[in-house]
mmCIF file of the N, C-alpha and C atoms, coordinates in Angstrom:
data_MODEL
# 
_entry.id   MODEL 
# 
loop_
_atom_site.group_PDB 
_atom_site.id 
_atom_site.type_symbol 
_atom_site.label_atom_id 
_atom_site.label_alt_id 
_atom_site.label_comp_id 
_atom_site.label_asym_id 
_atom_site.label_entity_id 
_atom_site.label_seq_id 
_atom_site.pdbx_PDB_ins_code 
_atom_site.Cartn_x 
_atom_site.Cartn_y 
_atom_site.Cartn_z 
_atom_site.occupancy 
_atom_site.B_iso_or_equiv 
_atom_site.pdbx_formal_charge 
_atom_site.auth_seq_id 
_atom_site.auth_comp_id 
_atom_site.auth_asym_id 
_atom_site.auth_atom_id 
_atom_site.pdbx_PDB_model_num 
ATOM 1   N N  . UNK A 1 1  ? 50.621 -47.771 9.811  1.00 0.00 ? 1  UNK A N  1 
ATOM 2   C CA . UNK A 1 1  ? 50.170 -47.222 11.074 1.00 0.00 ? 1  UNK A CA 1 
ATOM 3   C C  . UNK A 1 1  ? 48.735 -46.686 10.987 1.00 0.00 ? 1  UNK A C  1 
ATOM 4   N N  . UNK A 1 2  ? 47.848 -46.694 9.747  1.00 0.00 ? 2  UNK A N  1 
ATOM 5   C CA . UNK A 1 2  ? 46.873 -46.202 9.901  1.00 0.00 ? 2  UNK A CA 1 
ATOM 6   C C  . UNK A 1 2  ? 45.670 -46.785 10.332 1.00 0.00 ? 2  UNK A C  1 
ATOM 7   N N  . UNK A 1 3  ? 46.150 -48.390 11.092 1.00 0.00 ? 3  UNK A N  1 
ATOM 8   C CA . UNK A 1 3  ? 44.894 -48.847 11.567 1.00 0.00 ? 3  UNK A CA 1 
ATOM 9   C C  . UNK A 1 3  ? 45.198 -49.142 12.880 1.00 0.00 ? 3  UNK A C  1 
ATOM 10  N N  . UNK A 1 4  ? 46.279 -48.078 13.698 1.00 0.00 ? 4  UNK A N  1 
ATOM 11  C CA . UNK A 1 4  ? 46.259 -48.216 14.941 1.00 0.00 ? 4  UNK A CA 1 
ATOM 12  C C  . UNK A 1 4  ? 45.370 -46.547 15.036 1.00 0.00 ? 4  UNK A C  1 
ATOM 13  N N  . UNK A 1 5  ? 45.154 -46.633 16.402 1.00 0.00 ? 5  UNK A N  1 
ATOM 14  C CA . UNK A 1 5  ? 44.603 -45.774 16.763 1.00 0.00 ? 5  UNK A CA 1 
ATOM 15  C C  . UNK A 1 5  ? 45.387 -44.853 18.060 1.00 0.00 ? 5  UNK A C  1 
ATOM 16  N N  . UNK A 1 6  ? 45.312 -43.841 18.362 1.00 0.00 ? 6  UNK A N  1 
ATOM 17  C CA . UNK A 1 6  ? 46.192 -42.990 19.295 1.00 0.00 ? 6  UNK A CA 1 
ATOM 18  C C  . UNK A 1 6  ? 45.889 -43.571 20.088 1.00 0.00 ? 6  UNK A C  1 
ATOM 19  N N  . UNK A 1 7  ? 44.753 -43.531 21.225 1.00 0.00 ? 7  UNK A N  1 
ATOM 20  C CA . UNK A 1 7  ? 44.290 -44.538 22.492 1.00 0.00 ? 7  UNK A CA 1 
ATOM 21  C C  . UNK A 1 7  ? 44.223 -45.793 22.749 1.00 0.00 ? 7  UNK A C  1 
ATOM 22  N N  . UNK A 1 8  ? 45.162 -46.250 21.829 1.00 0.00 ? 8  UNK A N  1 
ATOM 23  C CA . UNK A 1 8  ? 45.565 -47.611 21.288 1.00 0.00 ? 8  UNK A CA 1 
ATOM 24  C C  . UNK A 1 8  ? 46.963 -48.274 21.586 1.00 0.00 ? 8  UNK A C  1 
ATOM 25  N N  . UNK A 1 9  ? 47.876 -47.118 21.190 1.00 0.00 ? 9  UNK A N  1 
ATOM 26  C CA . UNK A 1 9  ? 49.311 -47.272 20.628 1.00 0.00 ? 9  UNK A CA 1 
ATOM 27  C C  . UNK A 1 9  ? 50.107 -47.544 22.166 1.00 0.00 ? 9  UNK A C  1 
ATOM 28  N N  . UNK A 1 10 ? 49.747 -48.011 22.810 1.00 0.00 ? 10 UNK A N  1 
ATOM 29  C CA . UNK A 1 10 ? 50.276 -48.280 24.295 1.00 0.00 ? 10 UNK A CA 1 
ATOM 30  C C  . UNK A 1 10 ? 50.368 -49.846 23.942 1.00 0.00 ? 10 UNK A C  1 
ATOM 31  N N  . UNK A 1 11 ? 49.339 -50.606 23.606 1.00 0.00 ? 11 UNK A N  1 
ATOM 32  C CA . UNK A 1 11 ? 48.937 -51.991 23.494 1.00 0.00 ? 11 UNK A CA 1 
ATOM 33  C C  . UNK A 1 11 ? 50.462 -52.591 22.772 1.00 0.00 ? 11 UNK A C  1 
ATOM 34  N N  . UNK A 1 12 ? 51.012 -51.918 21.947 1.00 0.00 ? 12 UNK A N  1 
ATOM 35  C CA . UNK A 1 12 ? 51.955 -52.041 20.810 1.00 0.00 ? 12 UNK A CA 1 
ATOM 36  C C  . UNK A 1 12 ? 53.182 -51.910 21.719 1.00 0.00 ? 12 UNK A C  1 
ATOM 37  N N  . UNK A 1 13 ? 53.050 -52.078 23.127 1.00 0.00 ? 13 UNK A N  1 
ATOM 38  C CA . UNK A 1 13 ? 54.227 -52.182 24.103 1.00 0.00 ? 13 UNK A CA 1 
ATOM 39  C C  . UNK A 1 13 ? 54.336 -52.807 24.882 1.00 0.00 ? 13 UNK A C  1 
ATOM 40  N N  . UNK A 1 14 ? 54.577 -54.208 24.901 1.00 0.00 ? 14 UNK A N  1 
ATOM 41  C CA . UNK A 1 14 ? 54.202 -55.139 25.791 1.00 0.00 ? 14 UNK A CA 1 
ATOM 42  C C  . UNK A 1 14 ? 55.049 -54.546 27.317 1.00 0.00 ? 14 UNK A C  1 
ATOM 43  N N  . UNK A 1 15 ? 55.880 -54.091 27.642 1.00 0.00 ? 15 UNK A N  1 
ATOM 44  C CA . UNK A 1 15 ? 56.558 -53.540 28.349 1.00 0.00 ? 15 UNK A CA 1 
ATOM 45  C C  . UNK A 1 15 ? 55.432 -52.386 29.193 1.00 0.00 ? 15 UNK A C  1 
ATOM 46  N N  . UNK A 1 16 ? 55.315 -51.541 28.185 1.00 0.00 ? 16 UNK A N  1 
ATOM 47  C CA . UNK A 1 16 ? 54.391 -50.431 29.098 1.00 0.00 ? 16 UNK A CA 1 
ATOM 48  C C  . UNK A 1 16 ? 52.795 -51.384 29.312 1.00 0.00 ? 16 UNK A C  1 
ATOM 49  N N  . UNK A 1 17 ? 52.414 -52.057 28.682 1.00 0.00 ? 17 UNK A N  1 
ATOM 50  C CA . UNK A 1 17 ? 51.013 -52.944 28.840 1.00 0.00 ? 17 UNK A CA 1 
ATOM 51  C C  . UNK A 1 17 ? 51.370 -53.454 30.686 1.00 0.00 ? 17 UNK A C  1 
ATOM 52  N N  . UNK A 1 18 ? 52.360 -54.300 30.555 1.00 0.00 ? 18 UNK A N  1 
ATOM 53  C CA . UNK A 1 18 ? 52.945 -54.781 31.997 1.00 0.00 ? 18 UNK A CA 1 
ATOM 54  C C  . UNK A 1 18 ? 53.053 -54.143 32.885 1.00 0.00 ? 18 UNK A C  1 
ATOM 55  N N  . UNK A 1 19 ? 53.304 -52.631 32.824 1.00 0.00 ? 19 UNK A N  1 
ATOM 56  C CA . UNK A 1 19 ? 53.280 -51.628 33.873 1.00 0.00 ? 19 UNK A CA 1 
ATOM 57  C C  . UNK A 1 19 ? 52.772 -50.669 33.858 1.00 0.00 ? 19 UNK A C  1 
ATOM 58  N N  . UNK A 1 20 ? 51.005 -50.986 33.571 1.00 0.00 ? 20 UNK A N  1 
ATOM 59  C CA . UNK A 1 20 ? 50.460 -50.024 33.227 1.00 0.00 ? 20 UNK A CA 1 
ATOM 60  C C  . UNK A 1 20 ? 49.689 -50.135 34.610 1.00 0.00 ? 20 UNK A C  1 
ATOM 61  N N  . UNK A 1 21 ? 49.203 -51.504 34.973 1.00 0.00 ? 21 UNK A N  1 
ATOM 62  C CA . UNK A 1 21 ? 48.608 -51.941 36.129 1.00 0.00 ? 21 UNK A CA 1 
ATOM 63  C C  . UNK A 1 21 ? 48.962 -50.617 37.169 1.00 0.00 ? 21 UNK A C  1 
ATOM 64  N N  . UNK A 1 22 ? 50.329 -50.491 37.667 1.00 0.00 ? 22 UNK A N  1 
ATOM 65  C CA . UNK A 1 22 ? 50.844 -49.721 38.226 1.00 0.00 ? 22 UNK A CA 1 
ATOM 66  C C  . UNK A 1 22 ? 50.878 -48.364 38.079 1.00 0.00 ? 22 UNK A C  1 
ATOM 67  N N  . UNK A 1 23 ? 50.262 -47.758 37.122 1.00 0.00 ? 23 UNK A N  1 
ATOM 68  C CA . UNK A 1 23 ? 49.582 -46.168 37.291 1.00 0.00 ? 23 UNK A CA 1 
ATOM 69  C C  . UNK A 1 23 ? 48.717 -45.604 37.618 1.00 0.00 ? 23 UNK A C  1 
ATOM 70  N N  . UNK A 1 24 ? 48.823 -44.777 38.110 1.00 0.00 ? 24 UNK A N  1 
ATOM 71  C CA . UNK A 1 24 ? 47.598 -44.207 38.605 1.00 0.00 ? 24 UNK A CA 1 
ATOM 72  C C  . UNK A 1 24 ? 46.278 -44.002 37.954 1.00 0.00 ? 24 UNK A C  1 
ATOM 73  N N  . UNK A 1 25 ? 46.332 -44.258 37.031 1.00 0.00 ? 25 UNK A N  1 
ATOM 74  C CA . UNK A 1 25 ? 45.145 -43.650 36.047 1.00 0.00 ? 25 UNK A CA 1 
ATOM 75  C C  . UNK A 1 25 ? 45.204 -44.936 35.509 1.00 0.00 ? 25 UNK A C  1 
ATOM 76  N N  . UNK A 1 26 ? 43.627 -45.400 35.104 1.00 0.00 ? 26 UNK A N  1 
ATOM 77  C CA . UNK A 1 26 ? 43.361 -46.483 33.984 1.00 0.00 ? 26 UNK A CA 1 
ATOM 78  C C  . UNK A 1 26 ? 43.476 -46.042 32.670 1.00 0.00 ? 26 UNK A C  1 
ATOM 79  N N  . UNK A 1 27 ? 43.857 -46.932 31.660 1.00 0.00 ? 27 UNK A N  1 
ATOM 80  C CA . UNK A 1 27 ? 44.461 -46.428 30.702 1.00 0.00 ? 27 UNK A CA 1 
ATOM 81  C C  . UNK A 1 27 ? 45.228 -45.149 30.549 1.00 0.00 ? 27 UNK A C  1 
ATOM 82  N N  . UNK A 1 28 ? 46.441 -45.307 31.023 1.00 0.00 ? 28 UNK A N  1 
ATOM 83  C CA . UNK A 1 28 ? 46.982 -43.824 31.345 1.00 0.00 ? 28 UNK A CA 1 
ATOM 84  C C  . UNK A 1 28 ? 47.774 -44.114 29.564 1.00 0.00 ? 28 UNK A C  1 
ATOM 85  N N  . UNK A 1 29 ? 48.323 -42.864 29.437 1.00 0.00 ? 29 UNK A N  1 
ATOM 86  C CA . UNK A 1 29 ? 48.342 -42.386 27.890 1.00 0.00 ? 29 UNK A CA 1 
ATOM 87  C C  . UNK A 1 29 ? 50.176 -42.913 28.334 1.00 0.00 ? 29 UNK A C  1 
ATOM 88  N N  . UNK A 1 30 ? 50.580 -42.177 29.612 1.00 0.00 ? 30 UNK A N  1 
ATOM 89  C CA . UNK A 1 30 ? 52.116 -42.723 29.804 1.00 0.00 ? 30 UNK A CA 1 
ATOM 90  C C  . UNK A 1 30 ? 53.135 -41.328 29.525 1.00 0.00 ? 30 UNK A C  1 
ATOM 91  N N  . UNK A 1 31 ? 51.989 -40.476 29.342 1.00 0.00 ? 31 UNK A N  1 
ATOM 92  C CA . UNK A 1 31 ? 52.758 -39.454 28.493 1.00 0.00 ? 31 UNK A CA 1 
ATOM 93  C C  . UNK A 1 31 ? 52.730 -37.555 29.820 1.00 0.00 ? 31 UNK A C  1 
ATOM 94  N N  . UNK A 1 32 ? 51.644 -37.488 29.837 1.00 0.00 ? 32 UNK A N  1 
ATOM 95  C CA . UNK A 1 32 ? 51.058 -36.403 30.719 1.00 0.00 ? 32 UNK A CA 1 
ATOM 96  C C  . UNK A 1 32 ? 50.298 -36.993 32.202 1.00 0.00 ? 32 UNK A C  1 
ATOM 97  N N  . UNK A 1 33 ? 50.222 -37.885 32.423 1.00 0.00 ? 33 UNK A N  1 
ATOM 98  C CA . UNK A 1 33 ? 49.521 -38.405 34.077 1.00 0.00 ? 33 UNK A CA 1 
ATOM 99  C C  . UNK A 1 33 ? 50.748 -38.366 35.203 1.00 0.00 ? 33 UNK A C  1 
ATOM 100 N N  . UNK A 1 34 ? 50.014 -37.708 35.738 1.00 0.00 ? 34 UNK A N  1 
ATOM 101 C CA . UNK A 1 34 ? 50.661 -38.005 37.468 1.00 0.00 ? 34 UNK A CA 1 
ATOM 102 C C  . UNK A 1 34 ? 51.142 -39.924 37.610 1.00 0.00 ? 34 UNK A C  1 
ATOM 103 N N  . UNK A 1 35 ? 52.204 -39.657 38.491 1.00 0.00 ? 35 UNK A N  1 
ATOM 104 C CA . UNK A 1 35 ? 52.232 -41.098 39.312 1.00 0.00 ? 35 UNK A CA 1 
ATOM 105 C C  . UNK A 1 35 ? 52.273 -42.027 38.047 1.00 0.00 ? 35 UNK A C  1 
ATOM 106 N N  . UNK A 1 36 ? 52.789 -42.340 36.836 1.00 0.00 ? 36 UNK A N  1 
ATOM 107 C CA . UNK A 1 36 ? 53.367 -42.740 35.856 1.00 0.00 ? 36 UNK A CA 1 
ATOM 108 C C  . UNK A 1 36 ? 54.082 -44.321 36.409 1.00 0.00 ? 36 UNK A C  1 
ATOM 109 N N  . UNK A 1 37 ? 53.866 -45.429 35.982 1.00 0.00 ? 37 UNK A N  1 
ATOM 110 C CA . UNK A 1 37 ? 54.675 -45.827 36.316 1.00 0.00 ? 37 UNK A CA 1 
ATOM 111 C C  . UNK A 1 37 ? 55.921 -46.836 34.920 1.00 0.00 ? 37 UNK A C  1 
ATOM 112 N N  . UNK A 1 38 ? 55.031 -46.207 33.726 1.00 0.00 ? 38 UNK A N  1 
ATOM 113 C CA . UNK A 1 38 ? 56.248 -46.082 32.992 1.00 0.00 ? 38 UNK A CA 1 
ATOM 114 C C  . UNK A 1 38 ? 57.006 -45.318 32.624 1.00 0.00 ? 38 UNK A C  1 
ATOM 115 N N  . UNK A 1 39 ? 56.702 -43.770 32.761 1.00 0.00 ? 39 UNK A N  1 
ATOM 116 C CA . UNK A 1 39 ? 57.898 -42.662 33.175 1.00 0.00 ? 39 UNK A CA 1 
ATOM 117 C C  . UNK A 1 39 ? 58.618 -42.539 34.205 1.00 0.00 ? 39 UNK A C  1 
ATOM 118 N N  . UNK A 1 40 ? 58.052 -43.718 35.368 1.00 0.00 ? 40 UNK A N  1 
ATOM 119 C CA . UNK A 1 40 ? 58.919 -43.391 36.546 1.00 0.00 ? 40 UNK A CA 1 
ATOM 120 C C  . UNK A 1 40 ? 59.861 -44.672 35.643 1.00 0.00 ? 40 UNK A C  1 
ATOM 121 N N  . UNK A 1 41 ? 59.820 -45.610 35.156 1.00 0.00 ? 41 UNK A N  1 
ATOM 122 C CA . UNK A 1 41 ? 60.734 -46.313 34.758 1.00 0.00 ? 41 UNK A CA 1 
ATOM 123 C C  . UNK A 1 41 ? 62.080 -46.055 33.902 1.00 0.00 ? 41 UNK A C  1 
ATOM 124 N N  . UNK A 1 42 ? 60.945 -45.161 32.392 1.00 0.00 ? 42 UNK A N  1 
ATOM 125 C CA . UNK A 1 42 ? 61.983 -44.327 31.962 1.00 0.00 ? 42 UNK A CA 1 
ATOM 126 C C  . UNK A 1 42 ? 62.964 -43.118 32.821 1.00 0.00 ? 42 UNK A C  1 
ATOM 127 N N  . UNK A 1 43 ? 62.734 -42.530 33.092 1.00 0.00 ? 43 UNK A N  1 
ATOM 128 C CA . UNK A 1 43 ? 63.440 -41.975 34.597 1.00 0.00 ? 43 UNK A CA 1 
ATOM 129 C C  . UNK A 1 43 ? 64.530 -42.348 34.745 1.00 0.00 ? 43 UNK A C  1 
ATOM 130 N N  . UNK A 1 44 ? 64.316 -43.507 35.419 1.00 0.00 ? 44 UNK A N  1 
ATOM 131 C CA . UNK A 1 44 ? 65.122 -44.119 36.430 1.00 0.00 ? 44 UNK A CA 1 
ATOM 132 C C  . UNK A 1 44 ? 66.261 -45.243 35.274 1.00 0.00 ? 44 UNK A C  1 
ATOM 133 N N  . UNK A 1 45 ? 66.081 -44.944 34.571 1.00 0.00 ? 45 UNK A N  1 
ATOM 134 C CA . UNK A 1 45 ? 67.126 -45.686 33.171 1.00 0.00 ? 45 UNK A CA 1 
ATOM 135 C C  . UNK A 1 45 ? 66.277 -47.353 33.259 1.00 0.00 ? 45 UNK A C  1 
ATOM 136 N N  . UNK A 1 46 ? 65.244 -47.700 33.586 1.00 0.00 ? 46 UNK A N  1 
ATOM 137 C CA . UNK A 1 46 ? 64.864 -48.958 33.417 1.00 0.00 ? 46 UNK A CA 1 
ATOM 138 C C  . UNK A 1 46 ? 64.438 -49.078 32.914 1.00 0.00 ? 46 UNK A C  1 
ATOM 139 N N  . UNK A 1 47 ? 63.565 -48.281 31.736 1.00 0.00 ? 47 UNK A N  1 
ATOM 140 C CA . UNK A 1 47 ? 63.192 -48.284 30.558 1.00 0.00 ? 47 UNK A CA 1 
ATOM 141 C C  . UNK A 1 47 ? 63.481 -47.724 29.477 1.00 0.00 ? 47 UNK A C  1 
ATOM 142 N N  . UNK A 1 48 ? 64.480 -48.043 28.120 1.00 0.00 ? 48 UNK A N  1 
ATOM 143 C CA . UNK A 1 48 ? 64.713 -47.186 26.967 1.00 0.00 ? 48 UNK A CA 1 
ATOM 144 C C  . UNK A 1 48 ? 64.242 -45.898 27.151 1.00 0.00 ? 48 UNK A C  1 
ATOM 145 N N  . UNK A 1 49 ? 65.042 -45.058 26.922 1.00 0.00 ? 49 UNK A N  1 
ATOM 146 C CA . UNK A 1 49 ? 64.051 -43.584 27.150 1.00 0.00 ? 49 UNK A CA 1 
ATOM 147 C C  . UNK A 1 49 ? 64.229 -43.326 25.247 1.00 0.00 ? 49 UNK A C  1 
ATOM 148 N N  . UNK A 1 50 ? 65.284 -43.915 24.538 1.00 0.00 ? 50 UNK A N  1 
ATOM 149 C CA . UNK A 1 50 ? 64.920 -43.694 22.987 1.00 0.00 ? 50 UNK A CA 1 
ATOM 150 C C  . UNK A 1 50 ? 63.661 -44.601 22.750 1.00 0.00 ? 50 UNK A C  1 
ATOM 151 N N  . UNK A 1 51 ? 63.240 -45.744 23.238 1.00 0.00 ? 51 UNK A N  1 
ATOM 152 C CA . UNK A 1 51 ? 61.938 -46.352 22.627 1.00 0.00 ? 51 UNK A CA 1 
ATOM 153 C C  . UNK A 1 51 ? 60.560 -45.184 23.435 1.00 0.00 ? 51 UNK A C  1 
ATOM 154 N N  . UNK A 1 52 ? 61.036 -44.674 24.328 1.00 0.00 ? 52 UNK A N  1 
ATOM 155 C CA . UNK A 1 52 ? 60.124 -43.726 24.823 1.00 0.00 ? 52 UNK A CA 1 
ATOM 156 C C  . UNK A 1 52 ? 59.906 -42.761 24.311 1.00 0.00 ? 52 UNK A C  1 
ATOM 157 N N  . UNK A 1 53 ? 60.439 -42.128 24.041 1.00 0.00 ? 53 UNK A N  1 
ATOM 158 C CA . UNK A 1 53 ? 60.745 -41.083 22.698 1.00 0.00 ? 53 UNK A CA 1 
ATOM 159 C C  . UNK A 1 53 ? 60.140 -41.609 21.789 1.00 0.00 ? 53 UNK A C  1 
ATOM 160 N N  . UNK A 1 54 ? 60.314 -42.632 20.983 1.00 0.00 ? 54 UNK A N  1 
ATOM 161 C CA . UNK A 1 54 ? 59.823 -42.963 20.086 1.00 0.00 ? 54 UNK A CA 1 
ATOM 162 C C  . UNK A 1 54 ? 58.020 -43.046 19.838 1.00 0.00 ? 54 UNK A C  1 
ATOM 163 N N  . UNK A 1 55 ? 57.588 -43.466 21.161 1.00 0.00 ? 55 UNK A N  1 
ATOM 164 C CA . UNK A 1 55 ? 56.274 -43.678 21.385 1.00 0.00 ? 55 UNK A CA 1 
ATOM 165 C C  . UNK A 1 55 ? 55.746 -42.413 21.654 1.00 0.00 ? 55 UNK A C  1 
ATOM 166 N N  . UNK A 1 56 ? 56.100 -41.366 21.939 1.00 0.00 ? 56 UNK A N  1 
ATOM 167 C CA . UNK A 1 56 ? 55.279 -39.952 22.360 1.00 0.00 ? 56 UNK A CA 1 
ATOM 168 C C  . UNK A 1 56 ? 55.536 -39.379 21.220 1.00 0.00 ? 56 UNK A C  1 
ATOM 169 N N  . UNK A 1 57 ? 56.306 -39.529 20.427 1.00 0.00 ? 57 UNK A N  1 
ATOM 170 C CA . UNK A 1 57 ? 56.045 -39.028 18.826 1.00 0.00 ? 57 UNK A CA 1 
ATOM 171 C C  . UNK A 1 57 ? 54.950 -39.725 17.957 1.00 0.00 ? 57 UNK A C  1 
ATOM 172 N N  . UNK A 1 58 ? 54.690 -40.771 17.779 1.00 0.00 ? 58 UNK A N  1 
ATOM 173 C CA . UNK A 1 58 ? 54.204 -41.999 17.228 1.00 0.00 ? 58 UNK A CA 1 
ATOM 174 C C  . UNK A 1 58 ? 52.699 -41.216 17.835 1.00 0.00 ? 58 UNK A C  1 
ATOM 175 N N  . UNK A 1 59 ? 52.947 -41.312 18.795 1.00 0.00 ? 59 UNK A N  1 
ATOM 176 C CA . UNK A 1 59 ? 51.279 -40.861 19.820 1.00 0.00 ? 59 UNK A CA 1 
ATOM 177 C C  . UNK A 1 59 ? 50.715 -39.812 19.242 1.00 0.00 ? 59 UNK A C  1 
ATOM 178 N N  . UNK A 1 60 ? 52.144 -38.834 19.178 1.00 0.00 ? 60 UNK A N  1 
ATOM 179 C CA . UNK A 1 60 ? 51.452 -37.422 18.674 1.00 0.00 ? 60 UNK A CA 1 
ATOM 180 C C  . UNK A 1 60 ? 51.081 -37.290 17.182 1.00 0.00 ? 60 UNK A C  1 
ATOM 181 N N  . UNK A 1 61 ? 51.667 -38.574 16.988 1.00 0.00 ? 61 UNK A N  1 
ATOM 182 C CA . UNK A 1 61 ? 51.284 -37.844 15.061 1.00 0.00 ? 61 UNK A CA 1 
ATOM 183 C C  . UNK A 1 61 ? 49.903 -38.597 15.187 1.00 0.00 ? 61 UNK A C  1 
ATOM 184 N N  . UNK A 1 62 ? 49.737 -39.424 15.506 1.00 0.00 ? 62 UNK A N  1 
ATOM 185 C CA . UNK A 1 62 ? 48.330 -40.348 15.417 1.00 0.00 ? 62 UNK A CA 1 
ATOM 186 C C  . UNK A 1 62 ? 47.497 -39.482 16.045 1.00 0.00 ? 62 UNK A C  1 
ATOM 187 N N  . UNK A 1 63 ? 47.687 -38.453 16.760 1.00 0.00 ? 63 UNK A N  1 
ATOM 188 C CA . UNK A 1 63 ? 46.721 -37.441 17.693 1.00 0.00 ? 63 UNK A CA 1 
ATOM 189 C C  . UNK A 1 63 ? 46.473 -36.462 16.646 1.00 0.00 ? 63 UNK A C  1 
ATOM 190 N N  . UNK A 1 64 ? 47.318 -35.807 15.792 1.00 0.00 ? 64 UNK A N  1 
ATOM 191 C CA . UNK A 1 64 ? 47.175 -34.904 14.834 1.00 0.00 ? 64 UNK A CA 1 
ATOM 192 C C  . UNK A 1 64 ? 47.089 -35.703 14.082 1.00 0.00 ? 64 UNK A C  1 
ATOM 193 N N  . UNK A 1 65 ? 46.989 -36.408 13.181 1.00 0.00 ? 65 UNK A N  1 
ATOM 194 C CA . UNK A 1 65 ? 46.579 -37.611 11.875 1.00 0.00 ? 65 UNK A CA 1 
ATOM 195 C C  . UNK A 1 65 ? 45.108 -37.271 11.560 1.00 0.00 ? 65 UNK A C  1 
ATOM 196 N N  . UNK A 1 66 ? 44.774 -37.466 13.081 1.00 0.00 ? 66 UNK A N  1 
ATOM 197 C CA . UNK A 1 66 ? 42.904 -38.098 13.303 1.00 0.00 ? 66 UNK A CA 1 
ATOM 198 C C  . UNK A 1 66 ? 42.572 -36.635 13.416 1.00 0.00 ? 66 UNK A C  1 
ATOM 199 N N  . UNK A 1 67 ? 42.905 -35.621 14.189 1.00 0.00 ? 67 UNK A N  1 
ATOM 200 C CA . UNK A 1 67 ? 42.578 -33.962 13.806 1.00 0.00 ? 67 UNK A CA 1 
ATOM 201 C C  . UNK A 1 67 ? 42.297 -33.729 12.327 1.00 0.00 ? 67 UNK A C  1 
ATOM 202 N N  . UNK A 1 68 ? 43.054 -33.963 11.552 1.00 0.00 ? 68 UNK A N  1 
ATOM 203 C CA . UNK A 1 68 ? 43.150 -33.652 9.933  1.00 0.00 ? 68 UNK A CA 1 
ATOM 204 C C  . UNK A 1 68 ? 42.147 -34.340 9.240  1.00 0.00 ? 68 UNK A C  1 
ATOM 205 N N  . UNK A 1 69 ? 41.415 -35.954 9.751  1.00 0.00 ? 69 UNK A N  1 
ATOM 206 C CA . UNK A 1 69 ? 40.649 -36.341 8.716  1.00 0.00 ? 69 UNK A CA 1 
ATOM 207 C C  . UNK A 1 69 ? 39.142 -35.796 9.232  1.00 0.00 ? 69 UNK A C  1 
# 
């Protein structure tokens, strides 16, 4: 994982890549933005909410990773 990058780790989801079009924000993180439209998915049970989980951890360590070096 150390040659992805935090503002990156979205790309690594072809799923959220596909419905990213649909957020409000360009390059939205998926995590903290308004009008979400892959949290409105997770939500609504149409998207894994354990692979979602999985990715806002993944996010956060790569956010603190890059703090530390």
């Amino acid at each position: 994982m150390f040659d992805v990058k935090a503002d990156e780790l979205d790309l690594y989801y072809a799923e959220y890549v596909a419905l990213s079009a649909k957020c409000k924000y360009h390059r939205c993180t998926h995590v903290t933005e308004p009008e979400c439209e892959v949290k409105r998915r997770v939500n609504e049970g149409a998207l894994s909410k354990d692979r979602y989980d999985r990715y806002v951890k993944l996010l956060t360590e790569l956010k603190n990773a890059k703090k530390t070096y």
